[in-house]
VEXDREN-2710 file (C-alpha; in Angstrom, 1 decimal):
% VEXDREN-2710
k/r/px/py/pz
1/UNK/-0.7/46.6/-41.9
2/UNK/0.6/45.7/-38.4
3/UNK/1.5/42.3/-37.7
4/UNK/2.7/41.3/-33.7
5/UNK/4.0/38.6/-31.9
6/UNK/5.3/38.5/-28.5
7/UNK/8.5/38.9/-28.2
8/UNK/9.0/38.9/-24.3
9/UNK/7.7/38.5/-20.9
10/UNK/9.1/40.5/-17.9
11/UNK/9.2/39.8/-14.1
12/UNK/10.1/42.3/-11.7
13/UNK/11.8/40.5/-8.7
14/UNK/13.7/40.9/-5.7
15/UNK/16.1/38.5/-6.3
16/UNK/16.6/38.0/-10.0
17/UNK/19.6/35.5/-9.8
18/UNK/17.6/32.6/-7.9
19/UNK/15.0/33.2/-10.4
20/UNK/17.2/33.0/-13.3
21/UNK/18.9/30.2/-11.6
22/UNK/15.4/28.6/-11.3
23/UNK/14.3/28.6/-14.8
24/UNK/17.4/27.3/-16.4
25/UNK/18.4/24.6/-13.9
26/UNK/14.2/23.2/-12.8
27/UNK/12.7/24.7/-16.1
28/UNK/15.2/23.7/-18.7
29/UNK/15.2/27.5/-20.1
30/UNK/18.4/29.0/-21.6
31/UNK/20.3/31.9/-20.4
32/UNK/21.4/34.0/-23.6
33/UNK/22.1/37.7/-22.5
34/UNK/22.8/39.8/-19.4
35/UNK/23.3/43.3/-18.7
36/UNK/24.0/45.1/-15.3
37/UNK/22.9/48.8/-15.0
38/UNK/23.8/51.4/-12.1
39/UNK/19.7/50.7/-11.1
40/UNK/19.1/46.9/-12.2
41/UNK/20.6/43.7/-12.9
42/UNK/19.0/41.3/-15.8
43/UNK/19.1/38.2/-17.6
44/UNK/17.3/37.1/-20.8
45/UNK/16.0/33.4/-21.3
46/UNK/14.4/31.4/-23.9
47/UNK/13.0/27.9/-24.2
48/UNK/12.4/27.6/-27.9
49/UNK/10.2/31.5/-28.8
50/UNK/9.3/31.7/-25.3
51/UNK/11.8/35.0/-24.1
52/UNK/11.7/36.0/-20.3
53/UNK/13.6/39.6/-18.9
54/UNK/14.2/39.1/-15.8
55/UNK/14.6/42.7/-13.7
56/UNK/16.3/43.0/-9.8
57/UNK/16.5/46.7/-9.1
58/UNK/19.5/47.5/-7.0
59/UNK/17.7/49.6/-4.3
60/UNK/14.1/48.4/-3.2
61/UNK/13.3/52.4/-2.2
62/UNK/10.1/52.5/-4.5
63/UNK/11.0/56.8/-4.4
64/UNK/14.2/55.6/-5.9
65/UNK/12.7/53.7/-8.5
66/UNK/10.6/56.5/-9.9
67/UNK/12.8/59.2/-9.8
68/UNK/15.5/58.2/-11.6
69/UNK/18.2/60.7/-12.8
70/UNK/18.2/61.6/-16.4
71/UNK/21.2/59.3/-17.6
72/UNK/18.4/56.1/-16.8
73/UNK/15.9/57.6/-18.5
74/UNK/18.2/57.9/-21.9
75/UNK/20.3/54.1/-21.2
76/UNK/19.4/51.7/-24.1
77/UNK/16.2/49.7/-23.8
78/UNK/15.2/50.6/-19.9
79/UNK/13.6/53.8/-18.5
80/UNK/12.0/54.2/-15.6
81/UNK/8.6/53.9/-17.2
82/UNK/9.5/50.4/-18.6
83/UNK/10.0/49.6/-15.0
84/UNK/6.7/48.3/-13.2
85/UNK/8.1/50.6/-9.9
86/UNK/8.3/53.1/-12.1
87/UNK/5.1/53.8/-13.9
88/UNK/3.7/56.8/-11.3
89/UNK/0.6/56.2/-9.1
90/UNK/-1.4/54.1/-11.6
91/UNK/0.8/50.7/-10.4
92/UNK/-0.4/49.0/-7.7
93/UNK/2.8/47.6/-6.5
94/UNK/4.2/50.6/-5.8
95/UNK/1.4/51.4/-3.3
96/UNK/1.8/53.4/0.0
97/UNK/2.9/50.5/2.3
98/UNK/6.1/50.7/-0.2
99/UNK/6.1/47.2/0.1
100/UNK/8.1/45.2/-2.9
101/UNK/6.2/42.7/-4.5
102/UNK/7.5/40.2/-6.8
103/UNK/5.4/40.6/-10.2
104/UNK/5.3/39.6/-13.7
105/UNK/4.5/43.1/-15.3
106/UNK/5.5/43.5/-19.0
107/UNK/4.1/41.5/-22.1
108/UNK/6.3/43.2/-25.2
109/UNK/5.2/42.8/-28.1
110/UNK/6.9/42.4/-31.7
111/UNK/5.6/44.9/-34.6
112/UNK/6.0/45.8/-37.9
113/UNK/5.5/49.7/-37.4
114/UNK/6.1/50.6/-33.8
115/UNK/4.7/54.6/-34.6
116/UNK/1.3/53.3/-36.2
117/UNK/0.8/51.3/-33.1
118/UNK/1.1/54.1/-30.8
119/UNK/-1.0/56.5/-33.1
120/UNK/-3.9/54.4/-32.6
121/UNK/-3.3/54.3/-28.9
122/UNK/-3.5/57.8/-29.1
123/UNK/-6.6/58.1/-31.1
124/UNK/-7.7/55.5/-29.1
125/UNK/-6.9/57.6/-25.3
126/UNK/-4.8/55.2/-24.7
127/UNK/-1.7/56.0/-22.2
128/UNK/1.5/56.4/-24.3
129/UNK/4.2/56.1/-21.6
130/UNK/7.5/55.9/-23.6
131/UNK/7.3/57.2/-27.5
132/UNK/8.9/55.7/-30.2
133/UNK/12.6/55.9/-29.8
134/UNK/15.5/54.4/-31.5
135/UNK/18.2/52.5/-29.9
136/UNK/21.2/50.3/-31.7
137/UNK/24.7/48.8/-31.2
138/UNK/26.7/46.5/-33.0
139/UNK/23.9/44.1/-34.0
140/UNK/21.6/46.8/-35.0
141/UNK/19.4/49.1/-34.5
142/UNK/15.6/48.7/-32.7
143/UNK/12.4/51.0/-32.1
144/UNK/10.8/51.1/-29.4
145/UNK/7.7/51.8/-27.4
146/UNK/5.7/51.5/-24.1
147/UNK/1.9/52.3/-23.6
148/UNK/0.2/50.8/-20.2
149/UNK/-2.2/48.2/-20.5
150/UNK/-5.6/49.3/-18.4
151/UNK/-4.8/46.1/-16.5
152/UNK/-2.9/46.7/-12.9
153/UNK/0.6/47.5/-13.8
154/UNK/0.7/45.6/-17.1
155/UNK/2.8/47.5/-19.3
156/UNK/3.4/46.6/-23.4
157/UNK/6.9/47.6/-24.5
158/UNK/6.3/47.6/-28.0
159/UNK/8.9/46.5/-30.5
160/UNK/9.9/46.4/-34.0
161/UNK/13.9/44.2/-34.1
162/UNK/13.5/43.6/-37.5
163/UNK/16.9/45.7/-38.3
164/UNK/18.2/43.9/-35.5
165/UNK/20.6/40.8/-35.6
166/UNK/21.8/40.2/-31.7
167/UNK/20.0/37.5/-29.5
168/UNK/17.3/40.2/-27.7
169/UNK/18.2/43.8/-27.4
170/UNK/21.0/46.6/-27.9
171/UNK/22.5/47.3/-24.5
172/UNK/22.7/43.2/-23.5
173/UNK/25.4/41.1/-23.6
174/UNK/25.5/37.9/-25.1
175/UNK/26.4/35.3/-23.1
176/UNK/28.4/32.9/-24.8
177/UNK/27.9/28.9/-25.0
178/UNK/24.6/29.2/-23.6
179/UNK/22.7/25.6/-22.4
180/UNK/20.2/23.9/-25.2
181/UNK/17.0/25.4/-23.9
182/UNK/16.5/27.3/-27.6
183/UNK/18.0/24.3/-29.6
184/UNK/16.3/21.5/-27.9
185/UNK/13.3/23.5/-26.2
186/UNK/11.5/21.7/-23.2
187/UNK/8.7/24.0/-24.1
188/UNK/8.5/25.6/-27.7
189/UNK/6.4/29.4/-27.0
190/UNK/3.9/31.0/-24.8
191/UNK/0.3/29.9/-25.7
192/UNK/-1.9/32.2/-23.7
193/UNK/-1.4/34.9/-20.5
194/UNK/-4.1/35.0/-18.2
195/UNK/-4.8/38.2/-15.8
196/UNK/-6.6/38.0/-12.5
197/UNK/-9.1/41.1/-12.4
198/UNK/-11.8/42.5/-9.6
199/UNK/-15.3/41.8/-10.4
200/UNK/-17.0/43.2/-13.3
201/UNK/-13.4/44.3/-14.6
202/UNK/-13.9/41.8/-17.8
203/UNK/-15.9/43.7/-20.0
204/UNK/-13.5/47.4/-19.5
205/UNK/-10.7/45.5/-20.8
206/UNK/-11.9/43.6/-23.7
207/UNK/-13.0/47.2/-24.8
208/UNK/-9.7/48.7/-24.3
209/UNK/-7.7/46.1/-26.2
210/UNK/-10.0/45.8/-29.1
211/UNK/-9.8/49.8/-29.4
212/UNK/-6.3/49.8/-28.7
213/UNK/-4.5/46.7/-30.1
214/UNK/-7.0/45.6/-32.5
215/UNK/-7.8/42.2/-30.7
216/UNK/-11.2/40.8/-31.2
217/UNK/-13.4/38.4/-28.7
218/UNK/-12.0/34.9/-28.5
219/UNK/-14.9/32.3/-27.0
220/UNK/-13.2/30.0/-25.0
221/UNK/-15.8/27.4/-25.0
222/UNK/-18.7/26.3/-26.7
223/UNK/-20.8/26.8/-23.0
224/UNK/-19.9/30.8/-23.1
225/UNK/-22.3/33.8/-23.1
226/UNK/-21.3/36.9/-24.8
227/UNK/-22.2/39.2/-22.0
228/UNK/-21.2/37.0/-19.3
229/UNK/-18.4/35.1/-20.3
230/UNK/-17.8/31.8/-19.7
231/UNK/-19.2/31.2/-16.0
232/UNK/-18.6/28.5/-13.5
233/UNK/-20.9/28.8/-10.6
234/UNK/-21.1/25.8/-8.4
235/UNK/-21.0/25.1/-4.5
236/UNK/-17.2/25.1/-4.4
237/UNK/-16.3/27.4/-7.7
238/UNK/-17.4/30.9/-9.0
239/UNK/-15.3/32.2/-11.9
240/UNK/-15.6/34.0/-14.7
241/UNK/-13.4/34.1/-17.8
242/UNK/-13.5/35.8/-21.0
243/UNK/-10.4/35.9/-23.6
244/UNK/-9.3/38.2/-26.3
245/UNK/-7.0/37.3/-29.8
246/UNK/-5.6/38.8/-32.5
247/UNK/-5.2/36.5/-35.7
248/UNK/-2.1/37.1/-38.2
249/UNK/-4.1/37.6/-41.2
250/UNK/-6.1/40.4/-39.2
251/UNK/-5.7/44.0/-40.7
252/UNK/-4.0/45.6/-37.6
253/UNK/-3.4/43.7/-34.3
254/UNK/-1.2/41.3/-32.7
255/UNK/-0.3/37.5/-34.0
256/UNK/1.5/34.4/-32.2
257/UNK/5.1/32.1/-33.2
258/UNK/2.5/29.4/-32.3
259/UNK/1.0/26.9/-34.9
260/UNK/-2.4/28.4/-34.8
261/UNK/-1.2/32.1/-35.4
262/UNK/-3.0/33.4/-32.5
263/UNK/-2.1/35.3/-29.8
264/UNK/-4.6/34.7/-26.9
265/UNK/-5.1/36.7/-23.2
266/UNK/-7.7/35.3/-20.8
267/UNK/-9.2/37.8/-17.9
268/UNK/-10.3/35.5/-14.7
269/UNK/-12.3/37.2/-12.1
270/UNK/-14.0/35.5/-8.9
271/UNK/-17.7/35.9/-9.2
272/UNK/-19.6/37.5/-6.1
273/UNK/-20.5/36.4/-2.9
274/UNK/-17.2/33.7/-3.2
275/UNK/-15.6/32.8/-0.2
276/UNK/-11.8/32.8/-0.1
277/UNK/-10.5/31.8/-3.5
278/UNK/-7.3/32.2/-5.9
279/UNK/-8.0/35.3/-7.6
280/UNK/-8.8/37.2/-4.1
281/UNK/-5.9/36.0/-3.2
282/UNK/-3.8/36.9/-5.6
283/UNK/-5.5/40.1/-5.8
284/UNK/-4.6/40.6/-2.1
285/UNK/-1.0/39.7/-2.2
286/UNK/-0.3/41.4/-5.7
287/UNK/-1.5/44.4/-4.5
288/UNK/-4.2/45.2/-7.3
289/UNK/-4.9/42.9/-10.8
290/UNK/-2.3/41.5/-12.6
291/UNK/-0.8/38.6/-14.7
292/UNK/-1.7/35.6/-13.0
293/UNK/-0.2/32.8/-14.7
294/UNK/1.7/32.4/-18.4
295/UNK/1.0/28.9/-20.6
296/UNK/4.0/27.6/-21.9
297/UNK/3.1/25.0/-24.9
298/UNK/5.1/21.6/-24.9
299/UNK/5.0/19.1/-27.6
300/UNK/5.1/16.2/-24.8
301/UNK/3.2/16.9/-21.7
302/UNK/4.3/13.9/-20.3
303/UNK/7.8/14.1/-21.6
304/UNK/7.7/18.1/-19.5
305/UNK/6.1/17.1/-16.7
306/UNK/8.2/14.3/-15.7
307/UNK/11.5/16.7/-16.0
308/UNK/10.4/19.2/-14.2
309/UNK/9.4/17.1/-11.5
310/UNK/12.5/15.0/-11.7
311/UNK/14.3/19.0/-11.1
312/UNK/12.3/19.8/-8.6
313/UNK/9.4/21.9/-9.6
314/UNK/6.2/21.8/-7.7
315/UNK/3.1/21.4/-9.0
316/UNK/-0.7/21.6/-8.0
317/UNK/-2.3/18.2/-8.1
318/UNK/-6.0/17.6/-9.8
319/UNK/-8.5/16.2/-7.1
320/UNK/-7.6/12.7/-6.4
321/UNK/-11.6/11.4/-7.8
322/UNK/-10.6/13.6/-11.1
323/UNK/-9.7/10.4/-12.7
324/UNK/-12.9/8.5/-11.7
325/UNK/-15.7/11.4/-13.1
326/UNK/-18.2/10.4/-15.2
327/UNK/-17.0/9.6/-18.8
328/UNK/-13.4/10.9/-18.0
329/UNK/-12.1/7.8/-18.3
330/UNK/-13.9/7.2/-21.8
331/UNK/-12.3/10.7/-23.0
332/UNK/-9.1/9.4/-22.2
333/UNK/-9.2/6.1/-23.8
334/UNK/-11.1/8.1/-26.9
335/UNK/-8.0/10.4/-27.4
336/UNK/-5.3/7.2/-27.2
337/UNK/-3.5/8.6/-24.3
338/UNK/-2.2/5.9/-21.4
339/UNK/-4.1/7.1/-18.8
340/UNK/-1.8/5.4/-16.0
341/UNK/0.8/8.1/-17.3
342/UNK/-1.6/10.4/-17.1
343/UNK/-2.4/9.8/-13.5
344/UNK/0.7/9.1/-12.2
345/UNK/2.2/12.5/-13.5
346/UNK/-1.6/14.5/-12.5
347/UNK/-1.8/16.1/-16.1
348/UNK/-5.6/17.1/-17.2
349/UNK/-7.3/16.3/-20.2
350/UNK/-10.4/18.1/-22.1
351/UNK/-11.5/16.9/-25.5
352/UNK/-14.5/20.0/-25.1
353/UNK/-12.4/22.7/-25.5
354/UNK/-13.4/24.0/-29.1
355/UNK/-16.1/26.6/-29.0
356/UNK/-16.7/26.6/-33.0
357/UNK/-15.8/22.8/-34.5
358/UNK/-18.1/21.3/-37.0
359/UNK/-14.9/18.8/-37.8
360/UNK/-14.9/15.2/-37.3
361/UNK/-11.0/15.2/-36.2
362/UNK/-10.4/14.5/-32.5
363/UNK/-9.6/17.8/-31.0
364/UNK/-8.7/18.2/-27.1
365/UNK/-5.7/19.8/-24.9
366/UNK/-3.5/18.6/-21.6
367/UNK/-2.6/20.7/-19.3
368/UNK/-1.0/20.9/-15.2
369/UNK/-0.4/24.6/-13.3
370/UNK/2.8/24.5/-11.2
371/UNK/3.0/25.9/-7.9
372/UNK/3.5/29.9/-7.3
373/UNK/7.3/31.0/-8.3
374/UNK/6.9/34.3/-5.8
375/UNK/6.7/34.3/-1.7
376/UNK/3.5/35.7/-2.7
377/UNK/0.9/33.4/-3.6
378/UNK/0.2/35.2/-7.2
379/UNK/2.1/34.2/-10.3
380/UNK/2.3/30.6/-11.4
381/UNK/3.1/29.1/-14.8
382/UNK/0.9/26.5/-16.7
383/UNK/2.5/23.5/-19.0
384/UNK/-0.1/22.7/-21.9
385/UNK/0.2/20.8/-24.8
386/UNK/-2.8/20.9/-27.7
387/UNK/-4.0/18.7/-30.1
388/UNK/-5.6/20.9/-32.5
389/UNK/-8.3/22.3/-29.9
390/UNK/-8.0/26.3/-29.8
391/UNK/-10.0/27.0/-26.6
392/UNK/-10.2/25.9/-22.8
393/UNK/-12.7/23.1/-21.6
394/UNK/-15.0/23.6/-19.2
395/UNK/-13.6/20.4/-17.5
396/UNK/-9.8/21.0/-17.3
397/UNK/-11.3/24.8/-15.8
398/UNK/-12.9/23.3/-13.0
399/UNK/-10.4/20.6/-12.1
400/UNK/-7.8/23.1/-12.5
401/UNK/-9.4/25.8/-10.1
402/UNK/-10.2/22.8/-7.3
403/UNK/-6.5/22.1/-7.5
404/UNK/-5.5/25.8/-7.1
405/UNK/-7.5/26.0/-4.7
406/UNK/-7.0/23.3/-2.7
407/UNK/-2.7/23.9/-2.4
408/UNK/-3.9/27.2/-1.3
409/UNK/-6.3/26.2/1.9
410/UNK/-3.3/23.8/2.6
411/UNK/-0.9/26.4/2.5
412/UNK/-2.9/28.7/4.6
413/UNK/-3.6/25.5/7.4
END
């Protein structure tokens, strides 16, 4: 049987340093390897399981980037088909304005038997862009793999570290005495990716990762269609999501470090006839679909929140009559939260986010979306914290798009 987790996320950026110097000064995430290249510099942080790569290339000549000499193609770890610039004419960042963007592109993921993976890509007509390949050093020895999601440049770098004892991956070096950010983890793993798709996009992609990864329909909410998804259509909001999982006790497929051994990916797409909204937006400025923002899980929202904010992160605040809807208020007092704290830091809460729940047991989730990291107004990360509830409530959704939204209009003014 295959069994997956995930064991890294990977942005592609023009300047990696500030980034890297963002996450582990605002963010509280760890720096634990490095490696510099003839091509690329990179760094490797964690906060608790959550791993990010982060990739500079050392020319911005998108030519460059995919004709790489020979040497590249054979260095441990990277070829140029890991690379998002370097995955031929199906990437959308590497369009024919050869304009850089910033992106988050890669979503590697841990397995048990890196060559049964990619035989059922195969079988499946999926893309097989790097095959199984063997790299070690000191620590070890790794396989991996890549195949390219159907999604934009999404890539999976598939992996199987089991034989393999350093921090991340032959080829990086350790860096030593490295800050708390794995000990004493501001946020403990990655609870969900979401991708921002064209219209009508949703329904390709669930098919290609059930046939490819083994990941089965995940209803988000207990409102959801199974054609349609889960849609919001209202005078100010038109959006359609619809999530995939795989669950560790699945016969093939993919499963989380998280508590509820899932592994969950959410597909938003604007519904037609919208006026300007986030995921044209990001579909604009990202050049094509793409990962739109990663969940990080906290065990204290509050706790999060308030560092970030005390380092400087930005976030998107919930409209100011959030707090004032209809039977809001009652939610929060139901669930025992202070809901001054809750205001004054701008987190959400949804006690309706459980699609399937016949149980008694109070079950809802928290949740606030920071600001875009890029110059582009594309990739943003989301802080969430759950208490027992597996999906997303309709609630949060909305309050969370108006937010979104509204930073955008004001950015744009």
């Amino acid at each position: 049987m295959d069994s997956f987790s995930l064991h890294h996320a990977e942005y592609y950026v023009s300047d990696g340093e500030k980034l890297s110097r963002d996450l582990t000064n605002k963010y509280k995430f760890a720096l634990i390897a490095k490696r510099s290249i003839k091509s690329h510099n990179q760094w490797v942080l964690c906060s608790g399981n959550a791993k990010f790569l982060i990739t500079q290339p050392k020319t911005f000549d998108v030519s460059d980037a995919i004709t790489f000499t020979e040497d590249h193609l054979v260095d441990p770890y990277i070829s140029n088909q890991y690379l998002s610039l370097g995955i031929n004419s199906a990437v959308n960042i590497a369009n024919a304005s050869k304009t850089f963007v910033n992106t988050v592109c890669n979503i590697a993921l841990k397995v048990k038997d890196v060559k049964h993976c990619v035989q059922r890509v195969c079988q499946a007509g999926g893309e097989v862009l790097k095959p199984p390949n063997v790299i070690s050093d000191i620590n070890g020895s790794v396989e991996t793999a890549i195949i390219k999601s159907c999604i934009g440049n999404v890539i999976h770098t598939i992996v199987d570290d089991s034989k393999y004892k350093g921090s991340f991956l032959p080829g990086f070096e350790d860096v030593d005495n490295p800050c708390s950010g794995c000990e004493n983890p501001l946020v403990t793993h990655i609870d969900h990716v979401t991708f921002a798709c064209a219209l009508g996009a949703s329904g390709k992609i669930l098919k290609w990762y059930e046939n490819n990864l083994g990941m089965n329909r995940f209803y988000i909410n207990s409102d959801e269609d199974t054609d349609d998804g889960f849609v919001i259509d209202t005078e100010d909001i038109g959006i359609r999501l619809k999530a995939f999982e795989y669950w560790k006790c699945a016969e093939t497929g993919l499963y989380s470090q998280g508590p509820d051994n899932s592994l969950k990916f959410v597909i938003a797409e604007a519904l037609e006839g919208q006026g300007p909204n986030q995921i044209d937006t990001f579909l604009e400025e990202h050049r094509g679909d793409g990962i739109q923002h990663i969940g990080l899980h906290t065990e204290s929202i509050v706790n999060a929140v308030s560092t970030l904010q005390e380092q400087g992160v930005n976030f998107v605040e919930p409209p100011y009559t959030y707090y004032t809807e209809v039977g809001k208020l009652k939610e929060m007092e139901e669930i025992n939260e202070d809901v001054e704290v809750l205001k004054k830091y701008g987190i959400l809460v949804d006690n309706e986010a459980d699609p399937d729940t016949d149980s008694s047991e109070q079950r809802y989730l928290m949740q606030k979306f920071t600001q875009p990291l890029f110059d582009e107004k594309t990739f943003f990360l989301e802080i969430i914290q759950r208490f027992g509830a597996r999906g997303f409530g309709s609630g949060n959704i909305t309050a969370l798009w108006r937010s979104m939204q509204a930073y955008l209009s004001e950015e744009k003014s």
